[in-house]
matplotlib code that plots the C-alpha trace (Angstrom):
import matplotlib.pyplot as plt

x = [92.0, 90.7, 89.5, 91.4, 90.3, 90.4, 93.6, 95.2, 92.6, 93.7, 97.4, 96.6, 94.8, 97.3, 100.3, 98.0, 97.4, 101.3, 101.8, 99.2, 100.9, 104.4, 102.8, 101.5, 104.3, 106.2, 106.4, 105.4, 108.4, 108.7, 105.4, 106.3, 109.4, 107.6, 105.2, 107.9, 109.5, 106.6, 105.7, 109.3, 109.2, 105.6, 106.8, 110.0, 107.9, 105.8, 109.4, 110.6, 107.0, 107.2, 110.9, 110.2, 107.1, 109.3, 113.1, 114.3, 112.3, 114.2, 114.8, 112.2, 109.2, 110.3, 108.8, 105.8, 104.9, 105.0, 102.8, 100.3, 100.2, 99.9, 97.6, 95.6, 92.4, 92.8, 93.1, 91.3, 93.0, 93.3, 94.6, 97.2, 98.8, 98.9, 100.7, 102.7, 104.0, 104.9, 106.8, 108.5, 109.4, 110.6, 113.2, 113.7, 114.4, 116.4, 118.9, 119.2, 120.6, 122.6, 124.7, 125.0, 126.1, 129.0, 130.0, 130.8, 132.2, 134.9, 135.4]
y = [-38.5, -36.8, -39.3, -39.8, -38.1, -39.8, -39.2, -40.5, -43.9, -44.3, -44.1, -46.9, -49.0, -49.0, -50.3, -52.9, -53.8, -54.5, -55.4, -58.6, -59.2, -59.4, -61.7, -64.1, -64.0, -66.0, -69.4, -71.5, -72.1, -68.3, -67.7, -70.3, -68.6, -65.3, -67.0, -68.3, -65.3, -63.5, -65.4, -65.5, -61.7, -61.9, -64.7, -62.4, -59.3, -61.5, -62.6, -59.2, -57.9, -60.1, -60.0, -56.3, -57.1, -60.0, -59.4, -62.0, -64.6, -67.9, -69.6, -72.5, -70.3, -67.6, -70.2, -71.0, -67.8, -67.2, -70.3, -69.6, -65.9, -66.7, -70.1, -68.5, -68.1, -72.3, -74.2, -74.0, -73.0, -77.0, -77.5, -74.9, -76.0, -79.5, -78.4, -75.5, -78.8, -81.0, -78.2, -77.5, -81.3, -81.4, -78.7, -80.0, -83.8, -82.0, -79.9, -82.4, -85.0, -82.6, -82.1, -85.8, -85.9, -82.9, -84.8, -88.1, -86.3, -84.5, -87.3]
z = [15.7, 12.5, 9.6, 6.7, 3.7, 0.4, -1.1, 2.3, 2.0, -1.3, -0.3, 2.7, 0.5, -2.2, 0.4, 2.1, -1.2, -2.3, 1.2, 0.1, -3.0, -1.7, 1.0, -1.6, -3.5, -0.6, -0.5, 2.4, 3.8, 3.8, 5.3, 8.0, 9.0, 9.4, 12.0, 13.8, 14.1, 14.9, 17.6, 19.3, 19.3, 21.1, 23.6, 24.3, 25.0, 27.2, 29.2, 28.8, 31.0, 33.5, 34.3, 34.4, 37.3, 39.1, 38.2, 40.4, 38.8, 37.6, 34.6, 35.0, 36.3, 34.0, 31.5, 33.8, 33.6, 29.8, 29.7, 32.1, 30.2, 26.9, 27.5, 30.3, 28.1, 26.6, 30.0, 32.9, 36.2, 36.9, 33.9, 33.9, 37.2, 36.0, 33.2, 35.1, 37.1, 34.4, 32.9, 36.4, 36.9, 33.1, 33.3, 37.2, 35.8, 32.9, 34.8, 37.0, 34.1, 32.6, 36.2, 36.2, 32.9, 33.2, 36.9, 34.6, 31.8, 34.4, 36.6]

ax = plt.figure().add_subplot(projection="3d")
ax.plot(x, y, z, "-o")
ax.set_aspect("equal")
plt.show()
C-alpha cells in the first residue's frame, strides 16, 4: 500500500470532517437508532458465521452461541455456562408455554 499524498489526505480529511458534522447534527434519538442498528448487523454477521461453521445448529443454541462469541472476552468460562444455561432454560421454559398456550387456544 502506497501512502497517501497530500491532495488525497486533504480529500479524506475533508469527508471525515462532514462525515462528523452530519453526525452531530443528529439528535439523540437518531444517534441511538444508528447503534441499534449497527449492532443487529454485527450480531447477524456473528449468526450468519457460525450457521456457516455448524449449519444444523438450532434456534436456542444458535443464540448460545452468539452470546458466548460476542461476551466471550466479559465472563469467565464459569460464568458463561451459567449464563449459556439460563438462556437455554429461558427459551426451553418459553417454548414450552407457548405450546401450552396454542393447545388451549385450539382445544
Amino acid at each position: 500500500m502506497t501512502p497517501l499524498g497530500l491532495d488525497e489526505q486533504h480529500d479524506l480529511l475533508k469527508i471525515v470532517v462532514e462525515r462528523l458534522e452530519r453526525w452531530r447534527k443528529k439528535t439523540h434519538g437518531e444517534r441511538a437508532l444508528h447503534g441499534f442498528r449497527m449492532w443487529n448487523s454485527f450480531k447477524n454477521r456473528v449468526m450468519s458465521a457460525l450457521l456457516a461453521e455448524s449449519p444444523g445448529l438450532d434456534e436456542v443454541e444458535l443464540l448460545v452461541r452468539t452470546f458466548q462469541c460476542i461476551y466471550r472476552e466479559d465472563f469467565s468460562p464459569v460464568e458463561l455456562d451459567l449464563i449459556s444455561d439460563r438462556i437455554r432454560a429461558y427459551h426451553h421454559r418459553k417454548k414450552s408455554q407457548d405450546l401450552q398456550t396454542s393447545v388451549q387456544t385450539v382445544g
